[in-house]
C-alpha positions, 0 to 999 in steps of 0.5 A, a space after each residue: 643742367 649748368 648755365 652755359 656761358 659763352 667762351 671770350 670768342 663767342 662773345 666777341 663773334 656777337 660784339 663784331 655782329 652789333 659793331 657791323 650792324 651798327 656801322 662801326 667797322 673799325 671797331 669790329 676790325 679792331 677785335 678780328 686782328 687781335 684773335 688773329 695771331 692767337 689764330 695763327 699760333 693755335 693752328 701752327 702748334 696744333 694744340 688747343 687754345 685755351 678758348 676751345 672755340 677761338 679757331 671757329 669764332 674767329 672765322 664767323 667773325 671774318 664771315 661777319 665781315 665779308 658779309 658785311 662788304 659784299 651787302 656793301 657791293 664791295 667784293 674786290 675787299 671782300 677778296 682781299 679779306 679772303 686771301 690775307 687768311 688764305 696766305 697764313 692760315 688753314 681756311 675751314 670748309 665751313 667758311 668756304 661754303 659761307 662765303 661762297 653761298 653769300 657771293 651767290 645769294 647776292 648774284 656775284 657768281 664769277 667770284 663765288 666761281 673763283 672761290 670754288 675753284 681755289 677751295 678745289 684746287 687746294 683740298 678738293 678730297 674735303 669737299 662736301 657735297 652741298 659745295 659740289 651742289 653750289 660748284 654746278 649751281 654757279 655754273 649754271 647761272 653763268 652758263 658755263 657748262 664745260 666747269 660744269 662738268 668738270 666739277 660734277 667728274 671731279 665729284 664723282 670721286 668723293 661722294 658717295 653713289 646717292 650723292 652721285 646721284 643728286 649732283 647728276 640730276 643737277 648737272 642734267 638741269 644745268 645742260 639742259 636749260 643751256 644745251 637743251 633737252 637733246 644733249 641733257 638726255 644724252 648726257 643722262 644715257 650715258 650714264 654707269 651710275 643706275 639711276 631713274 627713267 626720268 630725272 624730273 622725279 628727283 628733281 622735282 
């Protein structure tokens, strides 16, 4: 089989990765504005970049970078990252699940909420499942449980009857670590979708 040689952005994605992990933030600041105009134009022409994977290293290199600054405890440039792509590009799903999944790993749950909530604001018909499963998650940890319903309703039109079933399980821990057992039942009794007995088989 031919040697597969990385395109020019792929390359560059491991050279913002050494830049960060070396402290050399400008440097690896420096590559990310320069791909994003070429970003910019491949979305708004619709057509292929001559580097096929230009769009997707682009936005792991800007994952890079937020990482970067939530390990920093520095959310608020974190945010300011994420809303500079947001005004001019199409933000990839992809990218939404990471930086939502590294605001919650490192506890930052009322922003990680905020991104949620934009992302199904703006495209809620794309989201996948496992962003519907970090939705409740997050509410859980913040004990908000009316947004926790909310995303497990608004779920329940774009996922299929199996996945209906695993976010109902979710949304069932979720009401009874903060309701209680009592609600948690209820919630599951009244429910269409036919589902086991006891949710802890699955849940387990």
């Amino acid at each position: 089989s031919s040697l597969e040689i990385p395109t020019t952005s792929a390359l560059e994605t491991m050279f913002v990765r050494i830049c960060l992990s070396h402290g050399l933030l400008q440097e690896a600041l420096t590559i990310i504005n320069t791909h994003l105009p070429l970003v910019i134009s491949a979305q708004k022409e619709a057509l292929p970049a001559n580097d096929p994977q230009l769009i997707n290293n682009f936005f792991d290199m800007n994952s890079l970078l937020i990482e970067h600054y939530i390990d920093l405890d520095d959310v608020q440039t974190c945010t300011e990252v994420f809303s500079t792509l947001e005004s001019s590009l199409r933000i990839p799903q992809r990218f939404y699940t990471k930086l939502i999944s590294a605001l919650f790993a490192r506890a930052h749950y009322e922003d990680a909420l905020e991104v949620f909530k934009f992302h199904l604001q703006e495209e809620s018909g794309q989201t996948s499942l496992s962003l519907f499963f970090s939705g409740i998650q997050i509410c859980r940890m913040l004990k908000d449980i009316e947004q926790a319903e909310k995303i497990f309703r608004t779920a329940m039109d774009f996922v299929s009857v199996q996945q209906q079933k695993y976010l109902a399980v979710l949304y069932w821990n979720a009401l009874r670590d903060v309701d209680g057992q009592d609600i948690a039942n209820e919630f599951w009794d009244s429910l269409t979708i036919s589902l086991p007995e006891k949710p802890e088989i699955i849940a387990a």
